[in-house]
ROLUMKE-181945 format. One record per residue (C-alpha): z, x, y. Coordinates in steps of 0.001 Angstrom, whole numbers, always signed. Each point is the difference from the previous one (the first is absolute). Layout:
<rs>
{r {Z,X,Y}}
...
</rs>
This chain:
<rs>
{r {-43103,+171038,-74902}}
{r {-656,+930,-3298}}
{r {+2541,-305,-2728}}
{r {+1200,+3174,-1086}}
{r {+1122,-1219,-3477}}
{r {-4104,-1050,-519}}
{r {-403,+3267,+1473}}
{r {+1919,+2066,-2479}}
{r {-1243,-2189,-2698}}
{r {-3565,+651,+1193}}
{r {+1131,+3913,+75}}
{r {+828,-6,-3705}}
{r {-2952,-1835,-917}}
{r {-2380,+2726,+2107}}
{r {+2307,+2973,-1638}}
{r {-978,-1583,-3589}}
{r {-3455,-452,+1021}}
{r {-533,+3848,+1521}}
{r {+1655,+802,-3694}}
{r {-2486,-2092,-1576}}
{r {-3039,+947,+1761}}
{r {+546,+3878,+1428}}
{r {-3601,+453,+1187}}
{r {+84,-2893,+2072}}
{r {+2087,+1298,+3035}}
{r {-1754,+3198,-221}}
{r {-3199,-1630,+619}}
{r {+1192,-2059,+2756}}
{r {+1846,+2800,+1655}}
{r {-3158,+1920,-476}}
{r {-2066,-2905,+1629}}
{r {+2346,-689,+2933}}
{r {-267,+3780,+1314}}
{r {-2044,-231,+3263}}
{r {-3863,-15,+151}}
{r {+176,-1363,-3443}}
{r {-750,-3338,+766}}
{r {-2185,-402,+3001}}
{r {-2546,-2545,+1124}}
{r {-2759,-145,-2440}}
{r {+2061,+1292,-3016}}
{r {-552,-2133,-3084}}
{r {+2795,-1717,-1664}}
{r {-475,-1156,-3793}}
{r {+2432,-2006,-2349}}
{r {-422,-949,-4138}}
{r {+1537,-1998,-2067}}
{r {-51,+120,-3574}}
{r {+1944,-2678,-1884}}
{r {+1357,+658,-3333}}
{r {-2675,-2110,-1164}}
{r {-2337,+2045,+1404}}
{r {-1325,-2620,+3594}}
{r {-866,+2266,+2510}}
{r {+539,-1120,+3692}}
{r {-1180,+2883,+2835}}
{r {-421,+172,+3615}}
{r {-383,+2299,+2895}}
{r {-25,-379,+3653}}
{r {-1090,+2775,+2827}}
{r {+2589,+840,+2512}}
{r {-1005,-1313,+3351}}
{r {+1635,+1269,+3110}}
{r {+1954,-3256,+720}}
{r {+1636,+828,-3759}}
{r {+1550,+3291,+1028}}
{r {+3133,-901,+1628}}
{r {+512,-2500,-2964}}
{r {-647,+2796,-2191}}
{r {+2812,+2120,+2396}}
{r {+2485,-2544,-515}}
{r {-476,-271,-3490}}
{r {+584,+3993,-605}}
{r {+3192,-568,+2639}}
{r {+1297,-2395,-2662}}
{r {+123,+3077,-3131}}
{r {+2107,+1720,+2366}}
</rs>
């Protein structure tokens, strides 16, 4: 069971984060609303360090990644 002091701690630290970053939970609200991510769809990620190293990726949603993918939008909730 997890503790709820880490929990409230963890709380604070996503509030101060949201504050910090506003568009962020738009976008992923926007990209957990259903049909957004389907088998197929295209997921990309960058990083740019503040010295300028760039690290990307992407993967392609397969259908044994969707109820991963479910989970993981269960967990914003």
């Amino acid at each position: 069971m997890p503790n709820p002091m880490e929990m409230m701690k963890v709380l604070g630290m996503w509030n101060t984060f949201k504050s910090n970053h506003p568009k962020f939970p738009m976008f992923m609200s926007a990209a957990s609303q259903p049909g957004v991510i389907t088998e197929d769809t295209v997921i990309e990620v960058k990083i740019t360090t503040a010295n300028g190293k760039v690290l990307e990726t992407n993967l392609k949603i397969k259908e044994s990644d969707l109820e991963l993918v479910e989970q993981v939008k269960n967990l914003q909730r």
